[in-house]
N, C-alpha and C positions, 0 to 999 in steps of 0.2 A: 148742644150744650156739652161742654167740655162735662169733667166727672165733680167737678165743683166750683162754684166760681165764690167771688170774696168781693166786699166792699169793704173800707177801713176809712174813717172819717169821713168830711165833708158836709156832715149835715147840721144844720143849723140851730142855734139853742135861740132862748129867751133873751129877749134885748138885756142887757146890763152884766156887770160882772159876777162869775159863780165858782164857788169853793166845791172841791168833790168832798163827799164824807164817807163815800164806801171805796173797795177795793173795785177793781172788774169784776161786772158780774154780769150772768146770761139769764135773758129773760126767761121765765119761768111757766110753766102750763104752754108754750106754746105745739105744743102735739096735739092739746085741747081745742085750737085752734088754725090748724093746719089750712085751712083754706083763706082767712083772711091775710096769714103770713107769708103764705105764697104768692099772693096777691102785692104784697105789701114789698116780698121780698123783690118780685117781678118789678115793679115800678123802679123800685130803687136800684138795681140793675141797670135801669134806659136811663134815669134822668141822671146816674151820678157824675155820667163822663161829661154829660154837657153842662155842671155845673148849677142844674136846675133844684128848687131848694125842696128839701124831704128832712125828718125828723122824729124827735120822740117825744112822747108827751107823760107827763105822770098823772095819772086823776086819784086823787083817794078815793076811798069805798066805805065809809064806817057804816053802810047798810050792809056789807057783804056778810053774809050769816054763816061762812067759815073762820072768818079774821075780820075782827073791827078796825084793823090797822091795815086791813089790805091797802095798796096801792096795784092799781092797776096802769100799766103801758100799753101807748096807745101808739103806732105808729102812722105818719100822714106824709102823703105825697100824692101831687096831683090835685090839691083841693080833695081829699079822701081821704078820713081818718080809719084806720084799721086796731081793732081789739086784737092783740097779739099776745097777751102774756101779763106775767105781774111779777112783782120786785118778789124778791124771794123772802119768807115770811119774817126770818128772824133780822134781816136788814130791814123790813119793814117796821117790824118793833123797835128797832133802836131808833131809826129816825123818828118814828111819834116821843117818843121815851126824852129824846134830844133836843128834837126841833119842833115842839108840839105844835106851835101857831105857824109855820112858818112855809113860804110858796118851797117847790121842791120841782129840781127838772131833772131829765135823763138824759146825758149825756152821753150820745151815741159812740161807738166806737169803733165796730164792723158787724157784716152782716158775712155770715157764712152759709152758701144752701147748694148742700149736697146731689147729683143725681137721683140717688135714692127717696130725695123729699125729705130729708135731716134740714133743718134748719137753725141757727144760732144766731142770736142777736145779742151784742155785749154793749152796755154801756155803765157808766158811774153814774151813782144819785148824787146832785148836788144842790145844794140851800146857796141864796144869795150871801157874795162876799159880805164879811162884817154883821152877819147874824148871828147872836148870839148863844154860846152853847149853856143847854142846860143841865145842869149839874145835880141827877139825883140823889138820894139819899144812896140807895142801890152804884149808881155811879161811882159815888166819892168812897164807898165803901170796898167797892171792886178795885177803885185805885189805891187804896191804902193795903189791900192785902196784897196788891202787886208791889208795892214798893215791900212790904216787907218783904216777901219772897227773893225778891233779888239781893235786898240785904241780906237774906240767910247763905243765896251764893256765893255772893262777893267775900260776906266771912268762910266760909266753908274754902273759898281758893285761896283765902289769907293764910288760912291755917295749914294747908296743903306747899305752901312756900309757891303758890302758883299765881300770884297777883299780879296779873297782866293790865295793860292801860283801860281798858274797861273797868274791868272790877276796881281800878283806881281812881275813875271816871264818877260812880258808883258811889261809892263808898264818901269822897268830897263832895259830892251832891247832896249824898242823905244830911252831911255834919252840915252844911248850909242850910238846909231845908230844916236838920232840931234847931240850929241856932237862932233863926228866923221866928220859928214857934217860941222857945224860949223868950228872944226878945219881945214878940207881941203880947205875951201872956204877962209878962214884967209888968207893960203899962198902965 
């Protein structure tokens, strides 16, 4: 074995179309698990050249008695599913927070496994196209103090005579956005 080797795509999701909802992210606790992901990792190594199908699986866990919202990944190849790791906590929370009823897959992206026995598994969470996002109290309240904030900057580079296409971007956004309020509150 070379000092590392790398798979990047090719493995298979759930029939139908899916939206990502996280950044890349790297499976989590897998050191906790280092024998089934070497395993997992090894398979996926042989079969990726030949196009044979291997993937990620998401299971929730709300018995898991460190996080109710655990998600755990499951990686399967060969007819063999392997416990590898799990979605990392705070991406876990949002998606329950989000998507509380909703199927959820992991869309693999690569697998990286070092000589040493380092191993990295990266893929996106994502919920079927055209599901619904849900919009907390906490949510809609996180987006209202971000929009102010940027209006504090957008005025703050007004006043600096430094009004760039952003902040003017901004700034027509927000007057549409009280206009819109105003007009609905009218009727």
């Amino acid at each position: 074995m070379a000092d590392w080797e790398k798979v990047k795509g090719g493995a298979q999701m759930p029939p139908g179309d899916w939206t990502r909802i996280t950044p890349l992210m790297s499976v989590q606790g897998v050191h906790h698990r280092k024998e089934a992901a070497r395993t997992f990792a090894k398979f996926v190594l042989r079969v990726h050249d030949d196009g044979r199908p291997f993937g990620l699986i998401v299971e929730p866990e709300p018995t898991n008695s460190y996080d109710a919202n655990a998600l755990k990944i499951v990686g399967w190849c060969r007819g063999v599913a392997y416990h590898v790791g799990y979605v990392e906590a705070i991406e876990a929370a949002r998606a329950a927070e989000r998507f509380p009823d909703s199927s959820l897959a992991a869309e693999f992206y690569s697998l990286y496994q070092g000589r040493t026995g380092f191993i990295d598994i990266r893929f996106f969470l994502s919920v079927p196209q055209g599901t619904p996002f849900v919009s907390s109290d906490r949510v809609r309240s996180l987006l209202e103090a971000t929009r102010d904030e940027l209006m504090v900057l957008a005025y703050a580079a007004r006043a600096d005579d430094k009004l760039g296409r952003l902040e003017h971007d901004i700034l027509h956004r927000y007057a549409q956005e009280r206009a819109k309020g105003y007009a609905d509150h009218a009727c």
